[in-house]
C-alpha positions as CSV (number, residue, x, y, z in Angstrom):
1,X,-12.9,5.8,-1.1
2,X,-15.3,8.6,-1.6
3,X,-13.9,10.6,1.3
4,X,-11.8,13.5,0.5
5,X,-7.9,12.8,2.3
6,X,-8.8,16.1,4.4
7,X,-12.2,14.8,5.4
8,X,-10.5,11.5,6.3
9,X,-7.9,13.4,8.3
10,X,-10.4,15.4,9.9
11,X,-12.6,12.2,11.1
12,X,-8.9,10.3,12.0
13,X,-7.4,12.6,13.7
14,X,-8.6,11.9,17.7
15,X,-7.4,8.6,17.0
16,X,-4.0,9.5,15.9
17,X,-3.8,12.0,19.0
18,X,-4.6,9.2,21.4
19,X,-2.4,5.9,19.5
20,X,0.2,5.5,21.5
21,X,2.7,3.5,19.0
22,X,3.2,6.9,17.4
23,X,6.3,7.3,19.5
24,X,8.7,11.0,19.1
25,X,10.7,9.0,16.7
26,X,7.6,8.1,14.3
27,X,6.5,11.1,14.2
28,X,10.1,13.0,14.1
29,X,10.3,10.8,10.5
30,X,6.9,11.8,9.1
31,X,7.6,15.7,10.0
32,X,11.3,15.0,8.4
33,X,9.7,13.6,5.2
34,X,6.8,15.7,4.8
35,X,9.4,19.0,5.3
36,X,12.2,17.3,3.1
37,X,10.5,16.1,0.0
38,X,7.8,18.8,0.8
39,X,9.0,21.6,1.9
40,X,5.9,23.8,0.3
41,X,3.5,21.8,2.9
42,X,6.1,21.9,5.7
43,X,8.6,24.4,5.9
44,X,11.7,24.3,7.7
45,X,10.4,26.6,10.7
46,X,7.3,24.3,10.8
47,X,9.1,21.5,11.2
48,X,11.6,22.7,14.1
49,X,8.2,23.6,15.8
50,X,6.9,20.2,15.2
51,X,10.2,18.7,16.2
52,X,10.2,20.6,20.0
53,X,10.9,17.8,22.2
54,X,9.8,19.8,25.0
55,X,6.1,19.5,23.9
56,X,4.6,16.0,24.6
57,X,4.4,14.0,21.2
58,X,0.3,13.9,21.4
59,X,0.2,17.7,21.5
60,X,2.7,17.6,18.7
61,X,0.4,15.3,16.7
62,X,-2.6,17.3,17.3
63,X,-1.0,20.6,16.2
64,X,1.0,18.7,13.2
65,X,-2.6,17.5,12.0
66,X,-4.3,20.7,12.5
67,X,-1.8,22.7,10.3
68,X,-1.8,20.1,7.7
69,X,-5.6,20.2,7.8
70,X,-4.9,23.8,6.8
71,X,-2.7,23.6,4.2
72,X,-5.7,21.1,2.6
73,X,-6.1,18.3,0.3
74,X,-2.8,18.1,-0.8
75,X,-1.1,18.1,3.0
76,X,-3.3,15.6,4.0
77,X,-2.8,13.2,1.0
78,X,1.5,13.0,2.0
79,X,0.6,12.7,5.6
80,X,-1.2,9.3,4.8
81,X,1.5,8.3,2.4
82,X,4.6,9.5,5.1
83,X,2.3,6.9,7.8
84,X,1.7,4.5,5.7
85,X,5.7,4.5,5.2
86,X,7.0,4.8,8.0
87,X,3.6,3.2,10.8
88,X,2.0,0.8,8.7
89,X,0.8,-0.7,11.3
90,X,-1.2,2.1,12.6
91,X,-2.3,3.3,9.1
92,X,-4.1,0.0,8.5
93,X,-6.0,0.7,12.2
94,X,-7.3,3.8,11.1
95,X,-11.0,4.6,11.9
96,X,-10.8,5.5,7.9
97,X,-9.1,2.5,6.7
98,X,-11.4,-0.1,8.6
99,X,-14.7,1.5,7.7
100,X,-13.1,0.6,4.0
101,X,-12.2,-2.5,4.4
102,X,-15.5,-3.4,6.7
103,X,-17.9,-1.8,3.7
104,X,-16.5,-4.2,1.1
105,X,-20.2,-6.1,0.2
106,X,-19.1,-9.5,-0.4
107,X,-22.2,-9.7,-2.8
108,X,-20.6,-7.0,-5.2
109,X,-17.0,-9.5,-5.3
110,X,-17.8,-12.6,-5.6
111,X,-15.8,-14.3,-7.8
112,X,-12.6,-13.5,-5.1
113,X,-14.8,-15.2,-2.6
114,X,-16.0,-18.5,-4.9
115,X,-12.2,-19.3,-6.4
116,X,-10.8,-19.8,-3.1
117,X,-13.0,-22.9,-2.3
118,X,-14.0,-24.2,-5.8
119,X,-11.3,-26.8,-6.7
120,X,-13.3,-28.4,-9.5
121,X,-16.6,-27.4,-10.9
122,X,-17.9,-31.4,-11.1
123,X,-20.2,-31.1,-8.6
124,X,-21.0,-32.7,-5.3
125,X,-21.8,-36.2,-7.4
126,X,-18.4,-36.7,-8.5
127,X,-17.1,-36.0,-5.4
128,X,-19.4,-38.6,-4.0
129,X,-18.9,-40.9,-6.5
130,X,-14.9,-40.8,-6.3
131,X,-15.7,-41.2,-2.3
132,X,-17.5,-44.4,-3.1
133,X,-14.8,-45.8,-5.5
134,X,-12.2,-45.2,-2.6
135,X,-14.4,-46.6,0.2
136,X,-14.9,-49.6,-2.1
137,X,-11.6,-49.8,-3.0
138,X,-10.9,-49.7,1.1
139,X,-13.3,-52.0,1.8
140,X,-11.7,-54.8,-0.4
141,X,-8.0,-54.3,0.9
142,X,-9.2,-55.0,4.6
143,X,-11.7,-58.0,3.8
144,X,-9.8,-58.7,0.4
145,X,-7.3,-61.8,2.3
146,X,-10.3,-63.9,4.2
147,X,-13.4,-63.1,2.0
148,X,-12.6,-62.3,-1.6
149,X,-10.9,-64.9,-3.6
150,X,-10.7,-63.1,-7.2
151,X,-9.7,-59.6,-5.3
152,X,-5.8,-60.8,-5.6
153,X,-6.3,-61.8,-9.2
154,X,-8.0,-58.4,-9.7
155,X,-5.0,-56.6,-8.2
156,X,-2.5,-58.3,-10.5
157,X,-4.2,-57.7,-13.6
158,X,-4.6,-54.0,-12.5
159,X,-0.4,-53.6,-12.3
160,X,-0.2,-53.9,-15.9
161,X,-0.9,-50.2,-16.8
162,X,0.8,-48.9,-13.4
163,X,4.7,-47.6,-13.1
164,X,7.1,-50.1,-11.6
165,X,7.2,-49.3,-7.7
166,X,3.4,-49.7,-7.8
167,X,3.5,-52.4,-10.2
168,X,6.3,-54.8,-8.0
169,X,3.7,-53.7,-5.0
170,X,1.0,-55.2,-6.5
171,X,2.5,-58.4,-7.7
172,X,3.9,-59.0,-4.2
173,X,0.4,-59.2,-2.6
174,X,-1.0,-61.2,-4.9
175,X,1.4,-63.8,-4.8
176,X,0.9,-63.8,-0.9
């Protein structure tokens, strides 16, 4: 990441003021959890004064992220694990998050880029070739009744080595 969580905060933080999907009750859970599991980053008065439902809930955010900003690396750090807990939504929105995600070079990863189209490592020759073989293969079932008079003999000797649905298939058209 590079970024220190604090610095992240810092350079987050007028977007968390202005998101409006962090409703009172989001942010009433990431004050609870940051005061209940850590009550040395938020203590219990904090977190009543946080809690004021008096106080609109982007004045709350603000002053939550400015004390936690305070408190320093530590603070910050749970704040992004309480959010990405409880709003994952908005944690993956973050300024932060999508310069990360947007500064992955695809030259530096390219195997996770090549294995989701390689399905064989033949070549574009086999590919063609197997292409022709089936065009072929096309090509002699339409004009195989009318033009080719060994094509039926040729599709009876090729049921030998075939299961039994394909082999009875077989047989049947070329005793038509």
């Amino acid at each position: 990441m590079g970024d220190s969580f604090h610095d992240q905060l810092i350079e987050d933080s007028a977007f968390l003021r202005a998101d409006r999907r962090l409703d009172t009750d989001l942010v009433d859970k990431i004050i609870l959890q940051l005061n209940r599991i850590y009550p040395q980053i938020l203590s219990d008065k904090e977190a009543t004064r946080f809690r004021n439902l008096d106080v609109p809930t982007s004045v709350r955010v603000g002053e939550l992220l400015t004390h936690l900003q305070r408190k320093g690396e530590e603070a910050c750090r749970e704040f992004y694990r309480a959010l990405h807990l409880h709003v994952e939504e908005v944690y993956y929105s973050l300024p932060t998050r999508l310069r990360l995600r947007d500064s992955l070079d695809p030259l530096a990863h390219p195997r996770a880029y090549q294995q989701r189209y390689v399905m064989n490592d033949r070549g574009p020759l086999f590919f063609l070739g197997c292409f022709g073989v089936a065009v072929g293969m096309a090509l002699l079932y339409y004009y195989g009744e009318a033009r080719v008079t060994g094509g039926s003999r040729a599709l009876g000797m090729a049921a030998l080595g075939l299961k039994k649905k394909a082999r009875e298939v077989l047989i049947w058209y070329t005793e038509m």
